[in-house]
N, C-alpha and C positions, 0 to 999 in steps of 0.2 A: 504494500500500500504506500503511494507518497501521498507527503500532507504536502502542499503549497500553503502558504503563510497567507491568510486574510485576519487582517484588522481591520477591527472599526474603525468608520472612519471617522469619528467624533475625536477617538484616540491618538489618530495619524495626525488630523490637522492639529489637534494640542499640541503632539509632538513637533512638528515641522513649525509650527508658530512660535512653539519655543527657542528652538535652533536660532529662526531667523532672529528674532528678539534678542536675543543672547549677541548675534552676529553685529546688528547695528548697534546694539550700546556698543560694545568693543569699539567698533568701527568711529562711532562719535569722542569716543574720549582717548583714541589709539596715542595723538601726542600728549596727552599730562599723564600718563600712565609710566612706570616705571620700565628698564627692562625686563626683569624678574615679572612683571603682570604683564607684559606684552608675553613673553615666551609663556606663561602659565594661561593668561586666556587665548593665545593662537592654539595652544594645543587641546588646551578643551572644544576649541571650536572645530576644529580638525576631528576630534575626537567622537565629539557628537553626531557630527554629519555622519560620518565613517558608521558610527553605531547605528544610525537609520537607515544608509543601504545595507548595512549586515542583518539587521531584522526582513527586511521587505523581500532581499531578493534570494534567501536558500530555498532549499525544500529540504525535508526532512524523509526519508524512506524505512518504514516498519517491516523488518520482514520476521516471520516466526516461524519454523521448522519444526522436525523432532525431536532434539539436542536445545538447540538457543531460541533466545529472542536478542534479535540487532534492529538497532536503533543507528543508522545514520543522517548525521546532518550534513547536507552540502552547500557549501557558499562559492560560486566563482571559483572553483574548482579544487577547491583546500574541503578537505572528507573527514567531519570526526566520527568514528566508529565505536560506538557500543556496545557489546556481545554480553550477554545473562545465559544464566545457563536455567534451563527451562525449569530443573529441579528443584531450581531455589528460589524461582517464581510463584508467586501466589498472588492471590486478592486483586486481581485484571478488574479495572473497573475505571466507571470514566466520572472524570468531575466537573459538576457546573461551575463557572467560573464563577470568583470573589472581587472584592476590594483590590486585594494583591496579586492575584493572581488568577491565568486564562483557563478557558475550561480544558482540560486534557484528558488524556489516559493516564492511569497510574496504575505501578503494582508494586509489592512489597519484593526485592530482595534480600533477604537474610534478616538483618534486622535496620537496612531502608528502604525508603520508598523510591523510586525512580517515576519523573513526570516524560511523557512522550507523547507525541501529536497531539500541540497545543492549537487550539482554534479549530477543534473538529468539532462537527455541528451531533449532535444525538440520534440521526439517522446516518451518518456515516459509519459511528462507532457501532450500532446495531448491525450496521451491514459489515462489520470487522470481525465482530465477535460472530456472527454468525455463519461467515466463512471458515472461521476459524473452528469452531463446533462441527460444520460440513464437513471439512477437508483432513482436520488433524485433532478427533476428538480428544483421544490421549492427553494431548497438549492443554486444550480447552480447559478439558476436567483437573489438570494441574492447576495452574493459571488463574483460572477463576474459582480455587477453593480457600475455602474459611476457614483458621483454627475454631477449636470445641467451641461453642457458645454462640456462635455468631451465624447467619445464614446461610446455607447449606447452596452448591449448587446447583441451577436451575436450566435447564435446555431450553433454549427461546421458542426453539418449533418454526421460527417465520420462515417464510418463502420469499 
């Protein structure tokens, strides 16, 4: 599965109104400004931009086997690769997004949690999980299980 990165766009233009805001104070006070505050706000400015085409243009690709679950993110051609070992997977389940943070998939390895495909909408994850039940139940019933106490897992059935 790739996720392509969609934000809101209430989000985006905060962020980009911020950027630019940030660019012309700099830019209006560049001469009474010190060296040391030139070089520390050039580079946050630099910095910042850089961090919103790092958000906007990866994608992210889910793949889950018999053995693993890999998680990579690609940006302009630089690949960071995540590998779980399916074993030590559990509690697959997706979150609605918060205050701080976006809605994702999450699962517990060992004793953390790992977040992946952020900004997936709750009919994609159903169609994730549901392949995933099709294809490689084994895996499934690992994956999406609960220690004692807590909710047992459940086969979605959908078509």
């Amino acid at each position: 599965m790739t996720v392509h990165p969609r934000w809101p766009w209430l989000l985006l233009l905060l962020e980009v109104a911020t950027v630019l805001f940030f660019a012309a104070v700099t830019y209006r006070n560049w001469l009474n400004m010190s060296f040391v505050f030139r070089v520390l706000f050039a580079w946050a400015g630099v910095s910042g931009a850089a961090a919103l085409i790092f958000q906007l243009s990866g994608t992210e690709v889910i793949e889950f086997d018999a053995h693993k679950l890999t998680v990579r993110r690609e940006i302009h051609g630089w690949e960071r690769k995540r590998e779980y070992s399916v074993d030590e997977c559990r509690e697959l389940q997706w979150m609605e997004g918060s205050e701080g943070s976006p809605r994702a998939m999450q699962c517990k390895v060992g004793w953390r949690t790992i977040k992946f495909g952020h900004y997936l909408s709750e009919n994609q994850v159903i169609e994730i999980l549901t392949a995933l039940q099709q294809v490689l139940p084994d895996v499934a019933q690992k994956m999406c299980s609960y220690p004692a106490g807590k909710q047992h897992f459940t086969t979605l059935g959908l078509s």
